[in-house]
C-alpha positions as CSV (number, residue, x, y, z in Angstrom):
1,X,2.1,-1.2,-15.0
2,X,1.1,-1.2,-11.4
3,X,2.9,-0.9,-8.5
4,X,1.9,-3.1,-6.1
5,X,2.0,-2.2,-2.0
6,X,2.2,-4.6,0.8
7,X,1.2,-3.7,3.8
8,X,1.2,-5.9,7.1
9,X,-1.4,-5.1,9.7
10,X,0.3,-3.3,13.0
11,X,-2.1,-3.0,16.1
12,X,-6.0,-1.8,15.7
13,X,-7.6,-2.7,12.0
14,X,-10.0,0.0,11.9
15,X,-7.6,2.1,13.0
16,X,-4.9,1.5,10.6
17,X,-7.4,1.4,7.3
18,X,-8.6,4.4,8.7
19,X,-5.3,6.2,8.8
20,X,-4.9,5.0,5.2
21,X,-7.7,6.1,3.7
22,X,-6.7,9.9,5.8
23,X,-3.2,10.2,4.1
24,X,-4.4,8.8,1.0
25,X,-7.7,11.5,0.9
26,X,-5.0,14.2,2.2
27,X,-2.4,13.8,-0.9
28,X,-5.6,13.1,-3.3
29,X,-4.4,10.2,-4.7
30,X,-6.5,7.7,-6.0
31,X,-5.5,4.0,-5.8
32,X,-6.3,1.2,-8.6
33,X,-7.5,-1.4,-5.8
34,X,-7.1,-1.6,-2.1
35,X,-7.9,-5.5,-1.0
36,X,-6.9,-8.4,1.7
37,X,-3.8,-10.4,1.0
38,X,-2.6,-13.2,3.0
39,X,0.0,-11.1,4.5
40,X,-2.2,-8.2,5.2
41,X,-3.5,-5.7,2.1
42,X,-2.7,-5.3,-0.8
43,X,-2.9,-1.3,-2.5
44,X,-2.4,-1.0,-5.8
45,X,-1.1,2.5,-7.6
46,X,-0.6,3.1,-11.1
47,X,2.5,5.2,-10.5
48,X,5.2,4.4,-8.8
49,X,6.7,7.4,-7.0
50,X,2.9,7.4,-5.1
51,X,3.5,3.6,-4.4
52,X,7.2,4.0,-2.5
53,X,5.6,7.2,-0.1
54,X,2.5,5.2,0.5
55,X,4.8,2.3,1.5
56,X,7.3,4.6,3.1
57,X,4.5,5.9,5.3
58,X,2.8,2.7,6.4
59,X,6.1,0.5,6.4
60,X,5.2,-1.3,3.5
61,X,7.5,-2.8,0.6
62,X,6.5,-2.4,-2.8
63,X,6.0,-5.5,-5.0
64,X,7.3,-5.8,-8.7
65,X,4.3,-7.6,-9.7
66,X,1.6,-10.1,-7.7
67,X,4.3,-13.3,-7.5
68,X,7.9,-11.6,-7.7
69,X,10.6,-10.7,-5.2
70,X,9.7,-7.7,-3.3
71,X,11.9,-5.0,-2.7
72,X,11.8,-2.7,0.7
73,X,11.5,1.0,0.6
């Protein structure tokens, strides 16, 4: 399954996918997909416990699937 992240763009772009890509190169994770959504971008993870601290760090909310409810972390 895979744990879908939702992350809503806050101030400079380049700044923030930058800052993304540095926490996400720091813990050596790898994600499944990292691409525009309407509400911003969407990172996908194939575990879960990486998916809540990734959304934990960039105040994101972790999706149960592409078109369900969302719930916060």
């Amino acid at each position: 399954m895979l744990y879908i992240v939702e992350i809503t763009p806050n101030g400079n772009l380049g700044e923030q996918l930058g800052n993304m890509r540095t926490w996400l190169d720091h813990k050596r994770w790898d994600t499944v997909a990292f691409r525009r959504s309407p509400n911003g971008w969407h990172v996908d993870f194939e575990s879960e416990n990486e998916a809540g601290e990734f959304a934990r760090a960039f105040y994101g909310r972790v999706l149960n699937g592409i078109y369900s409810t969302s719930r916060a972390f």
